[in-house]
C-alpha positions as CSV (number, residue, x, y, z in Angstrom):
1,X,5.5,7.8,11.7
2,X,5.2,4.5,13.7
3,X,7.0,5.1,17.4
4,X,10.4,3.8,17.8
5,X,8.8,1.2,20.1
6,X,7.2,-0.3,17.3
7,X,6.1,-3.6,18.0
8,X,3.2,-6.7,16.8
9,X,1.0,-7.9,19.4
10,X,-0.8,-10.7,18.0
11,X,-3.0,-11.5,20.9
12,X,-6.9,-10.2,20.7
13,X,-8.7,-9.2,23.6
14,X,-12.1,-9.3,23.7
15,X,-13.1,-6.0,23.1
16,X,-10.7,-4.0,21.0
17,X,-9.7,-0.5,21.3
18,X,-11.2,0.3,18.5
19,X,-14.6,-1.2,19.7
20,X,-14.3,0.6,23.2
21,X,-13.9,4.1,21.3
22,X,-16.9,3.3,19.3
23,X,-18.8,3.0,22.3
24,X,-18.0,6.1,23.5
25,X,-18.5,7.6,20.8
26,X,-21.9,6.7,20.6
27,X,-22.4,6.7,24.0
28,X,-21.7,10.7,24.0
29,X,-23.5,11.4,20.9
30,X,-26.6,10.0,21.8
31,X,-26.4,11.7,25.5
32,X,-26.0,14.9,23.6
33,X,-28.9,14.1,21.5
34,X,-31.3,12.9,24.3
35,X,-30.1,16.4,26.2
36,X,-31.1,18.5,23.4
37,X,-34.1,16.6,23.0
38,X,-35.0,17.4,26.8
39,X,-34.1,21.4,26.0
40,X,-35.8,22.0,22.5
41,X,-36.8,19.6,20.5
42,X,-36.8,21.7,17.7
43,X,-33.2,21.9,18.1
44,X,-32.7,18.3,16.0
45,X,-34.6,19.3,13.0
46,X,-31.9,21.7,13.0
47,X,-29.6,18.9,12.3
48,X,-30.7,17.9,9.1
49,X,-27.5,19.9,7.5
50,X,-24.7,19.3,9.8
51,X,-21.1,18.6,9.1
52,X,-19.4,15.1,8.9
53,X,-16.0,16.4,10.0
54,X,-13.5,13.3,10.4
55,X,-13.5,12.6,14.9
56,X,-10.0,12.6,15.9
57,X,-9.0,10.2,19.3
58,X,-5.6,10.5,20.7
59,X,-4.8,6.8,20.5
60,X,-2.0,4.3,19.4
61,X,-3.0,2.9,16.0
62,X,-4.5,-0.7,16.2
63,X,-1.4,-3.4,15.0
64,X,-2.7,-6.7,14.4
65,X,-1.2,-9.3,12.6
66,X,-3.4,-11.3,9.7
67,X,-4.3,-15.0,10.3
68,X,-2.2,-16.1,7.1
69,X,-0.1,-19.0,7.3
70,X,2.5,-17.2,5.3
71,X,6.7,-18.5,4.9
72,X,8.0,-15.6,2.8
73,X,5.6,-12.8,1.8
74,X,7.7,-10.8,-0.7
75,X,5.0,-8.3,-2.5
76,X,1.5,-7.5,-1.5
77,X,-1.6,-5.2,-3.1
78,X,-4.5,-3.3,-1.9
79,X,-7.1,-3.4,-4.4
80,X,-10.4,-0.6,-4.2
81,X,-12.5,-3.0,-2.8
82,X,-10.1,-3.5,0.4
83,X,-8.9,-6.9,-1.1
84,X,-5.5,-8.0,0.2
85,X,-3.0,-10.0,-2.3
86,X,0.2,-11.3,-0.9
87,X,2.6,-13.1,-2.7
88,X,4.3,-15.8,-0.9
89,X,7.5,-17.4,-2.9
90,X,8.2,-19.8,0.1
91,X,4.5,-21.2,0.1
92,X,4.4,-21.2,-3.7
93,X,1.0,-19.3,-3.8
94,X,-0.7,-16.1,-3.9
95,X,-3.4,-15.8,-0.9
96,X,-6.7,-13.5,-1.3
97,X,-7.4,-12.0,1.9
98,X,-10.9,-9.7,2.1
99,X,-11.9,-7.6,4.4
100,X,-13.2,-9.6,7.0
101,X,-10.0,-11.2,7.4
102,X,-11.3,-14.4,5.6
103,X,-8.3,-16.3,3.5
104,X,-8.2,-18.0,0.2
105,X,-6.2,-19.0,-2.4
106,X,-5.8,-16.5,-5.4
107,X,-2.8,-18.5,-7.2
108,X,-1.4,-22.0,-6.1
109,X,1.6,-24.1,-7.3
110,X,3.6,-21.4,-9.2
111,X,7.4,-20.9,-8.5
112,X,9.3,-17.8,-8.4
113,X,6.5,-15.3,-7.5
114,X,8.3,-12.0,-7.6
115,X,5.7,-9.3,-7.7
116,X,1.5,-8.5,-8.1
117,X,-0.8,-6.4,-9.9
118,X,-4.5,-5.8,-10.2
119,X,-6.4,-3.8,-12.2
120,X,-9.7,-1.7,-12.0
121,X,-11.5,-4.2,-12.8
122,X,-10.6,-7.1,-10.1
123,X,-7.9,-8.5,-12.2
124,X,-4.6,-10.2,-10.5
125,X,-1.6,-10.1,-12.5
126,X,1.8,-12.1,-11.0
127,X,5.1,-11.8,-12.3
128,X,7.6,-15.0,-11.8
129,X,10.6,-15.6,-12.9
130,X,14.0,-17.4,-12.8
131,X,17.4,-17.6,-13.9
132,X,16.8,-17.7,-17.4
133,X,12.9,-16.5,-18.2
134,X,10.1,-15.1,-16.9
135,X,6.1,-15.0,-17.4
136,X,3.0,-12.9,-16.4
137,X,0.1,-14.9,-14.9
138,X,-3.9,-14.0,-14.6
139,X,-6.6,-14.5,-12.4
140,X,-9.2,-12.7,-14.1
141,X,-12.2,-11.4,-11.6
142,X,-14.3,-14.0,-12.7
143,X,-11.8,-16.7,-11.5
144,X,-9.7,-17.5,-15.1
145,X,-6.6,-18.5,-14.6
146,X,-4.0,-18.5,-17.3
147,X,-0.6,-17.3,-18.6
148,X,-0.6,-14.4,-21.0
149,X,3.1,-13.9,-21.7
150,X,6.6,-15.7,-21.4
151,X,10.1,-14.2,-21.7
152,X,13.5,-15.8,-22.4
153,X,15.1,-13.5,-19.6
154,X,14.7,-13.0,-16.1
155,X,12.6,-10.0,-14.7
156,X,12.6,-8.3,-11.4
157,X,9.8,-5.9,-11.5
158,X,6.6,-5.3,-13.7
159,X,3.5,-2.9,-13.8
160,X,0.4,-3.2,-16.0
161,X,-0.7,0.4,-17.3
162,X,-3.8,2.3,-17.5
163,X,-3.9,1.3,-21.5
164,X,-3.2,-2.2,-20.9
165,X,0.5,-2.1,-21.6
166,X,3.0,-4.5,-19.6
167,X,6.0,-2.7,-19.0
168,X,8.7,-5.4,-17.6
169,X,12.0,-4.6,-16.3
170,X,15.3,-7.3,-16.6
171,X,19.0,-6.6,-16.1
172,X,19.5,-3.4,-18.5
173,X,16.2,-3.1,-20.4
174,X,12.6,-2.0,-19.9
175,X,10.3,-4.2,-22.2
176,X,6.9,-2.4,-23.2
177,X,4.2,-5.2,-24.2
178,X,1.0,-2.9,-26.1
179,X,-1.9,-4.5,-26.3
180,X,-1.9,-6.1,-29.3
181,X,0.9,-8.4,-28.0
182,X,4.2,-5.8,-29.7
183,X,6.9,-5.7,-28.1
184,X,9.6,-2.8,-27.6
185,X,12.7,-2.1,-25.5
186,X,14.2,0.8,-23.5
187,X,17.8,0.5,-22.8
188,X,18.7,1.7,-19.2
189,X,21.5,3.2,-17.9
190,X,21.8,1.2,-14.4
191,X,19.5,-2.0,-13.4
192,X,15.7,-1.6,-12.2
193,X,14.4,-2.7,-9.1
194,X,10.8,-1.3,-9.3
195,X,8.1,-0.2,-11.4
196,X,4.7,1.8,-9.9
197,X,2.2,3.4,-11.5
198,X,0.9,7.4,-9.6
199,X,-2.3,8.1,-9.9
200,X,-2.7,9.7,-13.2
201,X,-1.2,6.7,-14.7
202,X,2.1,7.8,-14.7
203,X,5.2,5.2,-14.8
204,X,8.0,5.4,-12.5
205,X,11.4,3.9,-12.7
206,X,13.3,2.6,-9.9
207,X,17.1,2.4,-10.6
208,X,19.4,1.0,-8.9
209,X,21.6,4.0,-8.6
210,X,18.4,5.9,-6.7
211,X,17.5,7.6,-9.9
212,X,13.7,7.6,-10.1
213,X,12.9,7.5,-13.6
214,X,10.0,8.0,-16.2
215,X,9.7,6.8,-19.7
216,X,8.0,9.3,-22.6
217,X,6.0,8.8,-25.6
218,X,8.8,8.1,-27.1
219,X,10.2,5.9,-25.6
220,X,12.6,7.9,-23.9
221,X,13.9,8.4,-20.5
222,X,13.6,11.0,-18.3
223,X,15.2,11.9,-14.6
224,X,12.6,14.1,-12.8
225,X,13.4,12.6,-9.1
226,X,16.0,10.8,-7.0
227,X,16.0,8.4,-4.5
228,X,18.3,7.4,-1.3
229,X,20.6,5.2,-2.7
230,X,19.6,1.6,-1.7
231,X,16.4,2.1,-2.2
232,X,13.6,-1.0,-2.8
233,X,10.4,-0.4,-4.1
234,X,8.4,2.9,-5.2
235,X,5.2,3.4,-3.1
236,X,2.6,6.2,-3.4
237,X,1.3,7.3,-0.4
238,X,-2.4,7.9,0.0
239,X,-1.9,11.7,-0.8
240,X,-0.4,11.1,-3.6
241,X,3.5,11.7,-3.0
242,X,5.9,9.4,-3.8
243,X,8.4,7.5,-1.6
244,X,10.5,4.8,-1.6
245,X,11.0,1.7,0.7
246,X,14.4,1.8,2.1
247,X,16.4,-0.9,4.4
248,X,18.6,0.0,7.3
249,X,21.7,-0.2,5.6
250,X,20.8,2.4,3.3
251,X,19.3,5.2,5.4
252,X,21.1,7.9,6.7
253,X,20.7,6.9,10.2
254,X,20.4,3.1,10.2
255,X,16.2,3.1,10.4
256,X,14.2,1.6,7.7
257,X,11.0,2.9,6.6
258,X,9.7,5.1,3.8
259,X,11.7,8.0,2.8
260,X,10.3,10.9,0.6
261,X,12.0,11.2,-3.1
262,X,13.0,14.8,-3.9
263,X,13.5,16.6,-7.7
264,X,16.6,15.3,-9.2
265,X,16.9,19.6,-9.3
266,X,16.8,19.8,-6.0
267,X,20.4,19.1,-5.3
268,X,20.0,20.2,-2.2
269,X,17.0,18.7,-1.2
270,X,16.9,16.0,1.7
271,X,15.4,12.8,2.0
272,X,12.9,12.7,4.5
273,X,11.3,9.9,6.6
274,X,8.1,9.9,6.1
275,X,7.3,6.7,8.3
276,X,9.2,4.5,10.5
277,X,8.8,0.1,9.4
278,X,10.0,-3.0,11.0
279,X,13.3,-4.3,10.0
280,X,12.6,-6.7,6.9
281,X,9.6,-5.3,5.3
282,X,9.6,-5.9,1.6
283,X,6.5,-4.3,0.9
284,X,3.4,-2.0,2.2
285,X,0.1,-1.1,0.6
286,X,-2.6,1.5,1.8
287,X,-6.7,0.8,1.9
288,X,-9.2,3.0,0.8
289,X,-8.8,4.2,4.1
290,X,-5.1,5.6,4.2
291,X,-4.4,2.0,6.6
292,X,-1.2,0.4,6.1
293,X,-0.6,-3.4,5.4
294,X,3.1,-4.3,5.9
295,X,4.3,-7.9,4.1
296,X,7.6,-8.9,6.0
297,X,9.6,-11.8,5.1
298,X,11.3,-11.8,8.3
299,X,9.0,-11.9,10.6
300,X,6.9,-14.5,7.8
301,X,3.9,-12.2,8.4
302,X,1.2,-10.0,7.2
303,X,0.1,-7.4,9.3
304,X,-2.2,-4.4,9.6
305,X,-1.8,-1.3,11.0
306,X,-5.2,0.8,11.4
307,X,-6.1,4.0,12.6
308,X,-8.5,5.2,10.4
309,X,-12.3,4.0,10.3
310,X,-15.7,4.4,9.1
311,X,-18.2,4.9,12.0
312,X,-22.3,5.6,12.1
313,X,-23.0,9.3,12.0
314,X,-25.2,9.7,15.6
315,X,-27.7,12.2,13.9
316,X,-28.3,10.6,10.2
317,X,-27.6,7.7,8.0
318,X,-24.4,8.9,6.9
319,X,-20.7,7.8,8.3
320,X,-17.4,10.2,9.6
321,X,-14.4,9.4,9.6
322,X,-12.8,8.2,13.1
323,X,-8.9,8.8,13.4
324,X,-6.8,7.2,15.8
325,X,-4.1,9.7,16.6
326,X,-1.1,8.7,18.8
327,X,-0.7,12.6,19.7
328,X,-3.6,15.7,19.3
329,X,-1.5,19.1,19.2
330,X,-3.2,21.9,21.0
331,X,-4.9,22.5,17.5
332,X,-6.4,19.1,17.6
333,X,-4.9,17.9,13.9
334,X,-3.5,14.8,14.1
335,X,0.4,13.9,14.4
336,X,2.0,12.0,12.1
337,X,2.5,8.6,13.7
């Protein structure tokens, strides 16, 4: 979980943690190398099969906000490729953000941006809406732009499925668009706030009553977990579990962050923290990585939070993994941070 200290430093110094640790790194790899050239040279040759264990550092993760001029990011997405999309209401646009920190436009002059999308294939999807209607936008990968559906009704959340269905969510309903343009609806017994998709392609239902629902072939509902109360959007952590994003107001001791869901059997069951956010985050998305990205109306930013990386192996051509930990128990695993 992020320490209670949590704060954004925005300035860059000239070398970077991260850099620094590098260096040693390296620094004490090749040392051991040149030593055990100097012992037995046979010794490397011995190396060919070694193990690329990830290198754990007791370190604070690295916090650095993105260079986005940004007035209300509501919604963000991580796509495979370590593409950033935020969504920005307040600027009217969609910004593209890779992974060198470079910043475009992905979507420009659109009003009431509520949520995004993509696809396997590099596809952006964006939901707007207002009072009375609502429509789903694309930038295709190869830099189409159009609008492939409108609605007479407002909308607050909407996911894109691994078949190609659009499943939309207004006041009472869930609307199912198949892929041949058909539309059906799913009556719901309190208001959705989010829709997300786990990694076998299941869809989960955010209701406003903390019921975290899932739909059937069928059509029908289903209950199979709960939520605190309160909660904002659905997000699946890199191993797979589900949480949901949760405002101060609504956690049991006045923290926001990401709280884990429990079986709606488990009556018993508590909700968790898994990790600790700055007051005002509206959404979060994970690299490839594991690495956080926070969206935070608020604070009108974008920032990162890193502590995992991809580093040289010293004795092939192959890359470990290099994990900032904020604590190393006697064991040497990491702590949560």
């Amino acid at each position: 979980m992020l320490p209670e200290s949590f704060s954004l430093h925005f300035r860059q110094p000239r070398w970077s943690r991260v850099a620094v640790v590098c260096v040693l790194v390296h620094a004490l790899a090749g040392g051991l190398v040149s030593a055990q050239q100097a012992d037995s040279q046979p010794l490397l040759n011995r190396q060919s099969a070694h193990p690329h264990n990830p290198l754990r550092i007791q370190s604070s993760p690295v916090i650095n906000r993105v260079a986005v001029q940004t007035i209300a990011p509501v919604d963000l997405c991580v796509t495979s490729g370590n593409l950033t999309f935020v969504a920005d209401p307040g600027a009217r646009c969609v910004f593209r953000i890779d992974s060198q920190a470079n910043v475009s436009l992905a979507f420009s002059d659109l009003d009431g941006i509520r949520q995004l999308e993509t696809d396997a294939d590099g596809n952006l999807y964006v939901l707007t809406s207002a009072s009375a209607e609502s429509a789903i936008h694309l930038s295709s990968a190869s830099g189409t732009q159009m609008t492939l559906y409108r609605f007479p009704f407002s909308s607050v959340c909407f996911i894109r499925s691994k078949v190609g269905e659009f499943l939309v969510g207004s006041r009472d309903k869930l609307h199912i668009i198949s892929t041949d343009s058909t539309q059906t609806t799913v009556p719901l017994p309190h208001p959705p706030l989010d829709l997300a998709m786990n990694a076998g392609g299941g869809i989960r239902i955010l209701l406003q009553n903390g019921v975290v629902a899932s739909t059937t072939g069928e059509g029908e509902l289903a209950s199979p977990f709960r939520a605190i109360p309160g909660s904002q959007r659905i997000v699946f952590m890199p191993d797979g579990t589900m949480a949901t994003l949760v405002s101060s107001a609504a956690t049991p001791d006045g923290r926001p962050g990401l709280y884990s869901a429990c079986p709606a059997a488990a009556l018993d069951a508590e909700f968790k923290p898994v990790m600790w956010l700055p007051q005002g985050t509206a959404a979060v998305g994970f690299d490839t990585l594991g690495n956080l990205t926070l969206a935070n109306p608020e604070l009108r930013a974008v920032t990162r939070v890193t502590s995992r990386f991809r580093v040289p192996c010293p004795h092939c051509s192959e890359s470990l993994e290099l994990i900032l930990c904020p604590e190393l128990n006697p064991a040497g695993e990491s702590a949560s941070f």
